[in-house]
C-alpha positions in Angstrom: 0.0 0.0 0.0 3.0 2.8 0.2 3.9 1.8 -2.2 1.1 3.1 -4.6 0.3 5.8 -1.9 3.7 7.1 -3.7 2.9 6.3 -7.0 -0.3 8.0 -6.9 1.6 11.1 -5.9 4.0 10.9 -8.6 2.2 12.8 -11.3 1.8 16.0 -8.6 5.4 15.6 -7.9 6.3 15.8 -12.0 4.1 19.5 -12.0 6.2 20.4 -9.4 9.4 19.9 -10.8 10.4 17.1 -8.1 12.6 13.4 -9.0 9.9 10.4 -9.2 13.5 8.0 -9.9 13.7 4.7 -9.4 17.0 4.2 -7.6 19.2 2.0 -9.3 21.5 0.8 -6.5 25.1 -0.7 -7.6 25.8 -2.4 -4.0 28.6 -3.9 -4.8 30.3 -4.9 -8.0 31.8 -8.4 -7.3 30.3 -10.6 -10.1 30.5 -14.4 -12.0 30.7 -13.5 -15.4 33.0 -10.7 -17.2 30.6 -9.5 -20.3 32.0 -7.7 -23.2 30.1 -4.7 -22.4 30.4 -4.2 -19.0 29.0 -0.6 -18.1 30.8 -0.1 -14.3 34.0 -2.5 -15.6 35.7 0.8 -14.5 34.2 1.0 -10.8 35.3 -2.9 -10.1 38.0 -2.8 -7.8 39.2 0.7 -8.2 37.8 2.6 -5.2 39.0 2.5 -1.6 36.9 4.4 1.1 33.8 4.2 3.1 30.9 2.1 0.8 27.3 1.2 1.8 26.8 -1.4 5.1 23.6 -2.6 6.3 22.7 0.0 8.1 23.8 2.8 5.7 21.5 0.9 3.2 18.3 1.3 5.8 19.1 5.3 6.1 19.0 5.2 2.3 15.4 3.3 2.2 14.3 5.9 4.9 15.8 8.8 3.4 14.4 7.4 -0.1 10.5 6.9 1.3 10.9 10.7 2.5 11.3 11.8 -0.6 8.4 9.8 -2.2 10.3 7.3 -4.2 8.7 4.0 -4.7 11.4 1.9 -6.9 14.6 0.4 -5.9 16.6 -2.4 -8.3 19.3 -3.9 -6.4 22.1 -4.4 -9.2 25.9 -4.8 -9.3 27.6 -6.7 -10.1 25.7 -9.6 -10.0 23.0 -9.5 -7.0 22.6 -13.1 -6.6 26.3 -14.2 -5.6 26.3 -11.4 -2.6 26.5 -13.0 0.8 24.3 -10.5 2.4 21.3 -10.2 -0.2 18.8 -11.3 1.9 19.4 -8.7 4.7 19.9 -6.4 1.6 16.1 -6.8 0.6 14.9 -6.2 4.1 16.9 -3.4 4.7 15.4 -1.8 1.7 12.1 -2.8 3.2 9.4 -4.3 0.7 6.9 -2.5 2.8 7.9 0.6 1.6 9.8 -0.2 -1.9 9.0 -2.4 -4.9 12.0 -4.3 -5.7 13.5 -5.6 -8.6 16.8 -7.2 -9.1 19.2 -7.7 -11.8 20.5 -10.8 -12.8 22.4 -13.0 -15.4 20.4 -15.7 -14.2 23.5 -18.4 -13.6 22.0 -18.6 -9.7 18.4 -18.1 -10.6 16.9 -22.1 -10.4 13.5 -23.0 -9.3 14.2 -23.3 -5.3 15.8 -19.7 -5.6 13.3 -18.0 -7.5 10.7 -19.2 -5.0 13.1 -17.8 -1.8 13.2 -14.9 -3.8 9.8 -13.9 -4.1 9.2 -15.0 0.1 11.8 -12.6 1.2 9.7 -9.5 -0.2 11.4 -9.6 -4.4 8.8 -8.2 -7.0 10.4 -8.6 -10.2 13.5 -9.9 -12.2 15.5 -8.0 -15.3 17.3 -10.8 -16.4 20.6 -9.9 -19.1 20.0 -11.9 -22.2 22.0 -11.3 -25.8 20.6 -13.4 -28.1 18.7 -16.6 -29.0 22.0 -17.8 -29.9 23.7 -20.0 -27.1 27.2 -19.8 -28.9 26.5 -16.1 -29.1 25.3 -15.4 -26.0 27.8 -17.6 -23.7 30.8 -15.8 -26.2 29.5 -12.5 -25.4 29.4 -13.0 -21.4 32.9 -15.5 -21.6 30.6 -17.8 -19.6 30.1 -21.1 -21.5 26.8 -22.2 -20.4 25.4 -19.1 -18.9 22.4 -19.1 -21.9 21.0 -22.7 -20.5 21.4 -21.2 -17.1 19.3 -18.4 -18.7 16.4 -20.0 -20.0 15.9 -21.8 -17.0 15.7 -19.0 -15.0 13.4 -17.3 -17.1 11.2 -20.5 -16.4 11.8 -20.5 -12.5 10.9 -16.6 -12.1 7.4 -17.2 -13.8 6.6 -20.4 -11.9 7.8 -18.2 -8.6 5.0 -15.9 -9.5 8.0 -13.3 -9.8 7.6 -11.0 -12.7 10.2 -11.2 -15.1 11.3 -8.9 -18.3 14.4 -9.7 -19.9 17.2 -6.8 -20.7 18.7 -6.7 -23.8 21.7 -4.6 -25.3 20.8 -3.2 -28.3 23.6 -1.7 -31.0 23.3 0.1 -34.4 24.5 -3.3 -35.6 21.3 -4.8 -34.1 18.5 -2.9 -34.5 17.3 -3.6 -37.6 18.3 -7.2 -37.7 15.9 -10.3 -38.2 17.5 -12.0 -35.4 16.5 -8.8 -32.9 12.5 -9.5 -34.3 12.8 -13.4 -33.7 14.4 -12.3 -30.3 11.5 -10.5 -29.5 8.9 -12.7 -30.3 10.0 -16.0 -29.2 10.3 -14.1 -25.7 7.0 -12.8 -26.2 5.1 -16.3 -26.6 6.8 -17.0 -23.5 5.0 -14.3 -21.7 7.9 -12.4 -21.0 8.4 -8.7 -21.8 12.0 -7.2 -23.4 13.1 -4.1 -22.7 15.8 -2.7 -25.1 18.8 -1.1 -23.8 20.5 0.9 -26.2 24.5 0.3 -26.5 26.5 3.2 -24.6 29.6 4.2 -25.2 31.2 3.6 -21.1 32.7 1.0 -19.8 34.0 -1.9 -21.6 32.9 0.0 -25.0 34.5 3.3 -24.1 35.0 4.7 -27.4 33.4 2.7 -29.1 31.1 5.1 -30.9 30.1 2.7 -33.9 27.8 0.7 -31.9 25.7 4.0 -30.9 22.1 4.1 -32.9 20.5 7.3 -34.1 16.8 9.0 -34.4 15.6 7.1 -37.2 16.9 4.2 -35.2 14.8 5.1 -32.2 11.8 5.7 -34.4 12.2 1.9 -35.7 12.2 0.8 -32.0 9.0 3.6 -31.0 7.2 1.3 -33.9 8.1 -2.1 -32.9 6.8 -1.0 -29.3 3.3 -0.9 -31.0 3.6 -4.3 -32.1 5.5 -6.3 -29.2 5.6 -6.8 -25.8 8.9 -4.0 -26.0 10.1 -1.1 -24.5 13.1 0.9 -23.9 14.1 3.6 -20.7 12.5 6.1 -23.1 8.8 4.4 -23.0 6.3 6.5 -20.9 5.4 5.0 -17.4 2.8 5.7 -15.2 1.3 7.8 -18.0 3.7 10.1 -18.2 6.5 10.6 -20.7 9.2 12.4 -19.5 12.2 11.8 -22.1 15.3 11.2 -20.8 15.1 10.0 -17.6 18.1 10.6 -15.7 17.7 12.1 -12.4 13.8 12.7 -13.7 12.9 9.1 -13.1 16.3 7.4 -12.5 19.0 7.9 -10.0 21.7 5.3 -9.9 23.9 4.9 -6.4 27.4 3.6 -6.3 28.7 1.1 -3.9 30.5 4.5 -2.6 27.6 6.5 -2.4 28.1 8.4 -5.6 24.7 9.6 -6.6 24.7 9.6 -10.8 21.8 10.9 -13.4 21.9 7.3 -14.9 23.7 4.0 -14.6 25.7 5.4 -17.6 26.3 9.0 -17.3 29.1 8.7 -14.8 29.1 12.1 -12.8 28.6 12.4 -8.5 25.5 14.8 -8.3 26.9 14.1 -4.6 27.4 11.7 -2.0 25.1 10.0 0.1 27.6 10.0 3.2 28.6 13.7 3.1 25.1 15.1 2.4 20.9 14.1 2.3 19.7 12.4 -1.2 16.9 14.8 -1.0 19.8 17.1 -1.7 21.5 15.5 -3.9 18.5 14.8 -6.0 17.8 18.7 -6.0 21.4 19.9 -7.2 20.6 16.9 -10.2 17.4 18.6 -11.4 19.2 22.2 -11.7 21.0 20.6 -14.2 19.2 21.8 -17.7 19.8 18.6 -19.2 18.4 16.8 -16.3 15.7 19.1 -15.2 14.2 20.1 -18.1 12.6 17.5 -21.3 14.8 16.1 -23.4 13.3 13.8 -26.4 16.4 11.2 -26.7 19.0 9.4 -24.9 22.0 11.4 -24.1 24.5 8.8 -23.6 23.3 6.8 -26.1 22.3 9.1 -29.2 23.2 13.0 -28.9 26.2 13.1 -30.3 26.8 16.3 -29.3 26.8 15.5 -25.6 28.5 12.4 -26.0 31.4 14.6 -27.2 30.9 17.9 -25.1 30.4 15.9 -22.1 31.8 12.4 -22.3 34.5 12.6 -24.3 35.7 15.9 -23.0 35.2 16.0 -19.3 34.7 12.3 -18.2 36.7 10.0 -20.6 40.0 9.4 -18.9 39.1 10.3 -15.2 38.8 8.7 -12.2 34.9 7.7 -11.9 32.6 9.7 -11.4 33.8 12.6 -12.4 32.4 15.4 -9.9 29.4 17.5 -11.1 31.2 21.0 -10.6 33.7 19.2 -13.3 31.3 18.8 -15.9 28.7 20.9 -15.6 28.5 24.7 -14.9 27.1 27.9 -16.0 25.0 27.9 -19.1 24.6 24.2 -18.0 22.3 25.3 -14.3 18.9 25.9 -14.8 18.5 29.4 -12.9 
């Protein structure tokens, strides 16, 4: 029930200019697999310093309900192999939060699905790459990680859990057949895909070939009509707000870097120096975070990608500090 008493605020708390993000929350980074295109490759391992505990994670949830948010995805990293999971669920408190967790799925079998969905998880975004087991296992360096896939795909919707698979999706991929048959075969299944567009950050730094464009985009807008599909761009809770970062999407480091997005890789601030309510604030006064913005910065405006990206993050120490990257013309007054 707070839950939607939340939700049902959200479109007052869009009039007013206020974050409705769901927090995606990086607790920690340690992971099974080593995929190809790893967004936080450059967080793992790198950082010393104070990161989230237990109880740090329950100020968060509190701090977080203040504020009105309703949406927390535990994410890494992969969730299932950390020791502390289950305390990590309650401490988020599924009284308060809806939770979803990521997963590759290696962990996910029937008997864990089912734990899963008693200890308070709503939903699963499980990482698939293609239909392709060759493909897919190649892609993640984890000969038979696909099997392991499928079968958790199959154990979350016996579980009653409520799955959607992720998918990364390049310029090399959108238009393919394989990306339609994708689609569909996950569709008779039951199971919804939601389309995220390749990024130029972490393990494909640089790597601006793989980045699709507007035309692109519109090809995806007119699949959504026709499948079971959707991207970060897709209106929710009937309201479409663009981009979402900061807007609709916060992500939290295992240091307590607050970010726009999982992929835009600046500290707004951090959670142990000063109040997300804060943090969140500074984040909308940013013009291309407060204010509408019809595509995906990181994924499609070029011009970002090189104003931004390329010349003030690329190359740093991650996340860059906000004061680094954005000023001036940048601060909405």
């Amino acid at each position: 029930p707070r839950v939607y008493e939340k939700i049902a605020q959200f479109d007052q708390k869009v009039k007013r200019g206020e974050s409705i993000a769901i927090i995606q929350f990086q607790y920690d980074y340690n992971c099974n697999f080593r995929c190809s295109h790893c967004s936080v490759k450059r967080f793992q391992g790198k950082k010393k310093g104070r990161f989230f505990t237990i109880p740090d994670v329950k100020e968060l949830s509190k701090q977080a309900d203040q504020i009105g948010l309703a949406h927390m995805v535990i994410t890494g990293g992969e969730p299932l192999i950390f020791s502390d999971f289950d305390d990590l669920v309650q401490a988020i408190d599924p009284q308060k939060f809806y939770i979803t967790s990521d997963t590759n799925g290696w962990l996910l079998d029937e008997k864990k699905a089912k734990h899963l969905k008693n200890i308070g998880v709503d939903k699963i975004q499980l990482s698939l790459d293609s239909l392709s087991s060759q493909e897919h296992d190649k892609f993640r360096k984890a000969p038979g990680s696909h099997q392991r896939a499928m079968r958790a795909i199959d154990a979350a919707k016996q579980a009653g859990l409520n799955i959607i698979v992720q998918t990364v999706v390049s310029k090399q991929r959108v238009r393919s057949k394989e990306l339609i048959e994708f689609v569909e075969f996950l569709n008779q299944k039951g199971v919804g895909v939601f389309i995220t567009y390749a990024k130029p950050v972490g393990c494909w730094e640089g790597n601006f070939d793989c980045l699709v464009d507007r035309d692109d985009m519109d090809y995806v807008r007119a699949l959504e009509k026709k499948y079971n599909l959707f991207t970060h761009l897709t209106p929710a809770y009937g309201l479409n707000l663009g981009c979402i970062a900061v807007k609709r999407m916060i992500s939290i480091t295992k240091y307590g870097d607050v970010m726009p997005c999982p992929y835009i890789h600046v500290s707004l601030g951090n959670f142990f120096q000063e109040p997300l309510k804060d943090i969140v604030a500074r984040g909308m006064k940013i013009k291309y975070f407060g204010k509408y913005v019809d595509t995906c910065l990181i994924a499609e405006d070029r011009k970002f990608i090189n104003d931004y990206l390329v010349k003030k993050i690329y190359g740093k120490l991650l996340p860059v500090p906000c004061s680094e990257v954005f000023g001036g013309k940048d601060i909405i007054d």
